[in-house]
C-alpha positions as CSV (number, residue, x, y, z in Angstrom):
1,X,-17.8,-31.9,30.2
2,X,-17.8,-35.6,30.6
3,X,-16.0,-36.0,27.1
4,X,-13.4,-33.7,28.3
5,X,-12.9,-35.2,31.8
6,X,-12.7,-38.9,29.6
7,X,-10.0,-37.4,27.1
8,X,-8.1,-36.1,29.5
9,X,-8.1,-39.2,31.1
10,X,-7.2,-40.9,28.2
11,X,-4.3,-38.5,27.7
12,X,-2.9,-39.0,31.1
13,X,-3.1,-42.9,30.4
14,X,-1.0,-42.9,27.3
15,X,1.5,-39.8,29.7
16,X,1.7,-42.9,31.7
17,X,2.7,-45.4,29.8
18,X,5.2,-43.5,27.9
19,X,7.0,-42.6,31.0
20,X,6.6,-46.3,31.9
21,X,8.3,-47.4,28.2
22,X,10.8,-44.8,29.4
23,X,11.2,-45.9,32.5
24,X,11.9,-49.6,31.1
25,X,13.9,-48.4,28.5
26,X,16.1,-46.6,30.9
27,X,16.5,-49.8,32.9
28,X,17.1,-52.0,29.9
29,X,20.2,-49.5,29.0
30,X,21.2,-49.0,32.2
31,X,21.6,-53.4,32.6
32,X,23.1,-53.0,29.3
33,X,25.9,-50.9,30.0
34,X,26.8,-52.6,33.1
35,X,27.9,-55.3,31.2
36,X,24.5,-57.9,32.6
37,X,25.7,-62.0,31.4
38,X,22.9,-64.3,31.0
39,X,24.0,-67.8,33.0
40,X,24.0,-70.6,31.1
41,X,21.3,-73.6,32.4
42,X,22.5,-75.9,35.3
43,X,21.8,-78.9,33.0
44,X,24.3,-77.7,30.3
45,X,27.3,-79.3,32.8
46,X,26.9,-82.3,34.5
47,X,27.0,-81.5,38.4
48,X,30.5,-81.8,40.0
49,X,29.2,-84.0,42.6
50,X,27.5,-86.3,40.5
51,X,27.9,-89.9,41.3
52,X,29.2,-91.7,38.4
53,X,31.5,-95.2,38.0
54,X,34.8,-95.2,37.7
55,X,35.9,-94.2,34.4
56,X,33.5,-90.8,34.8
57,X,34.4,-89.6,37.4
58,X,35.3,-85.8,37.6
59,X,39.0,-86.6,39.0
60,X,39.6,-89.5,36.5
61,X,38.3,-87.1,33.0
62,X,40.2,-84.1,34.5
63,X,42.9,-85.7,34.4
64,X,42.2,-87.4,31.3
65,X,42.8,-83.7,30.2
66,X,46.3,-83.7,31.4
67,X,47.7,-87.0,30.5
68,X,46.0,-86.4,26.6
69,X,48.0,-83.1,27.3
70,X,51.0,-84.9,27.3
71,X,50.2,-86.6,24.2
72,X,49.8,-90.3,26.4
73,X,45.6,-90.3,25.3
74,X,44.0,-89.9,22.1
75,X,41.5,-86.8,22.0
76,X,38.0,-89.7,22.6
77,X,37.8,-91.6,25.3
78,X,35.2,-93.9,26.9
79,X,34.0,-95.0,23.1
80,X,34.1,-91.4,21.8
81,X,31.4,-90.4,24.6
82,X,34.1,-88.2,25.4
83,X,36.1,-85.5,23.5
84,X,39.0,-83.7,25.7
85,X,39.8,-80.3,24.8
86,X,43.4,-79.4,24.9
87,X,44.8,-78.1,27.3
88,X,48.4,-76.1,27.9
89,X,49.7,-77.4,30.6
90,X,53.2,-75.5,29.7
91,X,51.4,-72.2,29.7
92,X,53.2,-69.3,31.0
93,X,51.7,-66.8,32.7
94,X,53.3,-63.0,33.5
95,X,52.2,-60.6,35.8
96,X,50.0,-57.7,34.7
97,X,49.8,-59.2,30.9
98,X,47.4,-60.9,29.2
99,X,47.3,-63.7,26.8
100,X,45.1,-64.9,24.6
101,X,44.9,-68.6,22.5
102,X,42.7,-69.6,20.3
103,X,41.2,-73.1,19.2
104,X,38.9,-74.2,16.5
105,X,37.6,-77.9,16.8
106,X,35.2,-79.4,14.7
107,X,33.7,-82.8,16.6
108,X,30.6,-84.5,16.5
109,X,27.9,-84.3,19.1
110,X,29.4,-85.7,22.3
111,X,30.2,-84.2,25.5
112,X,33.4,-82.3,26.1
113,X,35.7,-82.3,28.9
114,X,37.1,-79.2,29.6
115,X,40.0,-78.2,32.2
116,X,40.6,-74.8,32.8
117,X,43.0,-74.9,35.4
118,X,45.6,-76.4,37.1
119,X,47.7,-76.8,40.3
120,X,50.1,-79.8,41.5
121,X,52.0,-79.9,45.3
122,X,53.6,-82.6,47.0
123,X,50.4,-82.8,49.4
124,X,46.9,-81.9,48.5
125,X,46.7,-79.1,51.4
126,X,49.2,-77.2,48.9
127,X,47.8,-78.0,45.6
128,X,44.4,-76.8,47.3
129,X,46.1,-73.5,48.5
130,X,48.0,-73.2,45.0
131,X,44.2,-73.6,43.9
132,X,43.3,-70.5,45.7
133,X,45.5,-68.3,43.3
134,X,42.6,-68.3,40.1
135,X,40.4,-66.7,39.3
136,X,38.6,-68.5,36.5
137,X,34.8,-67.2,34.1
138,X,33.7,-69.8,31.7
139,X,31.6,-68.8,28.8
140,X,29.8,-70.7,26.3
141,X,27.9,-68.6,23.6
142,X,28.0,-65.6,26.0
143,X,26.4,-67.6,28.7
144,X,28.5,-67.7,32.1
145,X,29.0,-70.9,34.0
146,X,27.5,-70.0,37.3
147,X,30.2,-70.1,40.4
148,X,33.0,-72.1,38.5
149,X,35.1,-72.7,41.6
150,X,32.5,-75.6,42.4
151,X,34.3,-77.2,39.6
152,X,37.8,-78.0,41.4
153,X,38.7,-81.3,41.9
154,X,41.6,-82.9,44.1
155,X,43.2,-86.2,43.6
156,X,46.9,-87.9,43.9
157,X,48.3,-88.9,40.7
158,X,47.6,-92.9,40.0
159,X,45.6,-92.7,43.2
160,X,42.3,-94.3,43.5
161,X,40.1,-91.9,41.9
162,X,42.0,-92.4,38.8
163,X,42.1,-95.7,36.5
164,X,43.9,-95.3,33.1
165,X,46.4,-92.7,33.5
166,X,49.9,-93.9,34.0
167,X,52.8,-91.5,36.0
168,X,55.7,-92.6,36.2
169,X,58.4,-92.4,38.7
170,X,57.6,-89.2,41.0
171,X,54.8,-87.8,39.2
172,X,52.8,-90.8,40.4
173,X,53.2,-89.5,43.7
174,X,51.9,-85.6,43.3
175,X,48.8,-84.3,44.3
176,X,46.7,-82.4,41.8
177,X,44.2,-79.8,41.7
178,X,42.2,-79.6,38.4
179,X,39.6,-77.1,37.4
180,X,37.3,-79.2,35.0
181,X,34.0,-79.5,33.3
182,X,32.2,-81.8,32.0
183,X,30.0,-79.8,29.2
184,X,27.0,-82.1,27.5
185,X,26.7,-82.2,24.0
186,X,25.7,-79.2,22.0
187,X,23.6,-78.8,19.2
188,X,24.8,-78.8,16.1
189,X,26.5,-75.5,14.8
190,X,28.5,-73.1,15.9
191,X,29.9,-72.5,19.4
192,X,32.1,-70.6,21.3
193,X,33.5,-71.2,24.7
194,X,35.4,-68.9,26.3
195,X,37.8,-69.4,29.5
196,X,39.1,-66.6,31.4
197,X,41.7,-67.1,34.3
198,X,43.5,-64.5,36.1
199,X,46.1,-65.8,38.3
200,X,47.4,-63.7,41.7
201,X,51.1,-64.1,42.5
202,X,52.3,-62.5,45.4
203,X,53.4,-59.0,45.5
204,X,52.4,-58.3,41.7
205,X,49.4,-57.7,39.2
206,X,47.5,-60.8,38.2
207,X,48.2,-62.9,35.0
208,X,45.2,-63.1,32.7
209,X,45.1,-66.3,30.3
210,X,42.4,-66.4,28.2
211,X,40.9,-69.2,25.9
212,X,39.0,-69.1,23.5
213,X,37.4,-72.7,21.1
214,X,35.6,-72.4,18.1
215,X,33.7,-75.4,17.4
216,X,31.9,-76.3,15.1
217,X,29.9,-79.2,15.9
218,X,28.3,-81.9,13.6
219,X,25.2,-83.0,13.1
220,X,26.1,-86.3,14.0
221,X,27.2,-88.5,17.0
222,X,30.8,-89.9,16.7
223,X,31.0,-92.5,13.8
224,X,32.9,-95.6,13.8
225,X,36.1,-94.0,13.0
226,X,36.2,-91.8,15.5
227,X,35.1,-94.3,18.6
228,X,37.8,-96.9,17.3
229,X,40.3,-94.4,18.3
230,X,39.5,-94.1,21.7
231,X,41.7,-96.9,24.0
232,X,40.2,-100.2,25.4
233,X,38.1,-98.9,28.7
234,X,39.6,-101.7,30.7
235,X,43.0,-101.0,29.3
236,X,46.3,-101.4,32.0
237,X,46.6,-97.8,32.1
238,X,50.9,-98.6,31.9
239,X,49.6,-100.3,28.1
240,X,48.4,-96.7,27.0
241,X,52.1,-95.6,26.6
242,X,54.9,-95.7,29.3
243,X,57.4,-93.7,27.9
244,X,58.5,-91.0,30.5
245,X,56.7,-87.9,30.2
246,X,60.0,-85.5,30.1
247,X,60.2,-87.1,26.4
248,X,57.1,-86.8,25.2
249,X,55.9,-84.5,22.9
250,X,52.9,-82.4,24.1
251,X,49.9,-82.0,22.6
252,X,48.5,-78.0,22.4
């Protein structure tokens, strides 16, 4: 009898832990199929309120982003400790359609500085409500960037949280609104980061813009080359090219 009573006890154990396998499994799926994102490390972008000098500044790389944009700054900056990814500032969004670009970059191991959005307004009470129409999701490697929005920063062009970057005429006097990361280096190998922004306009469907860059990165910091390219950090920011923006030729 006591053999029984101890099989059936070891029956109702393994009953038990298949219906907890089952149980787990059902979860698993379950997390599965509503789409669960893992969320990518704090330490793999530097904190947006990080105190830094001048030249590192979030305001001063974001809108490193825009002026290399505009094809007035060579793609490394700050010796190559520094690669901007490009950014459209021309990009046109329509309502209820989605577009998509892609990039593929192949850089050494250096940190990237990426802007996902952007918004300008004669005073910065307007470029921050302009702000207010994204939406943005950063991915990299499947890995969301937890509550991008942190990321926003507001400046006045060739005001004093910026050094190098030169605006002439009016442009010097708009205020900015930039959506921008600063990502530390990756290892080496493939990557993908992926940048989603749906914008609202009033009275119709959002725009979607996504981006998508495929690096591959070396295994390697920035060689010689590559940090001779980058300008002078303690360049007149006018030296760096002066020619009116409306002629230049932008960089996508």
């Amino acid at each position: 009898m006591a053999r029984r009573g101890y099989a059936s006890g070891g029956v109702l154990r393994r009953i038990v832990l298949l219906f907890v396998a089952v149980l787990a499994a059902c979860w698993s799926g379950g997390a599965a199929a509503a789409g669960t994102q893992p969320v990518l490390p704090a330490n793999a972008i530097r904190a947006p309120d990080v105190k830094t000098d001048m030249d590192e500044n979030p305001a001063n790389l974001g809108s490193a982003v825009i002026t290399h944009a505009f094809g007035q700054l060579p793609v490394y900056i700050d010796a190559a400790k520094e690669r901007l990814l490009p950014f459209d500032v021309f990009r046109t969004s329509q309502p209820g359609m989605k577009s998509v670009r892609r990039y593929r970059i192949t850089t050494p191991r250096t940190a990237l500085i990426l802007d996902t959005a952007m918004a300008s307004s004669l005073t910065e009470a307007q470029a921050r409500e302009d702000a207010g129409q994204f939406r943005i999701a950063v991915s990299i490697d499947g890995a969301a960037v937890a509550n991008p929005s942190r990321y926003w920063v507001f400046y006045r062009n060739n005001g004093p949280l910026i050094c190098r970057i030169y605006f002439p005429g009016d442009l010097g006097t708009l205020n900015m609104g930039v959506n921008t990361l600063f990502i530390r280096p990756l290892e080496a190998g493939s990557h993908t980061i992926q940048v989603v922004v749906q914008r609202r306009l009033t009275g119709a469907a959002p725009a979607t813009l996504v981006t998508v860059y495929k690096l591959n990165v070396l295994a390697r910091r920035p060689n010689a080359r590559e940090r001779a390219t980058a300008p002078e950090e303690d360049a007149n920011p006018a030296s760096l090219g002066n020619k009116p923006l409306t002629f230049r030729t932008p960089n996508h």
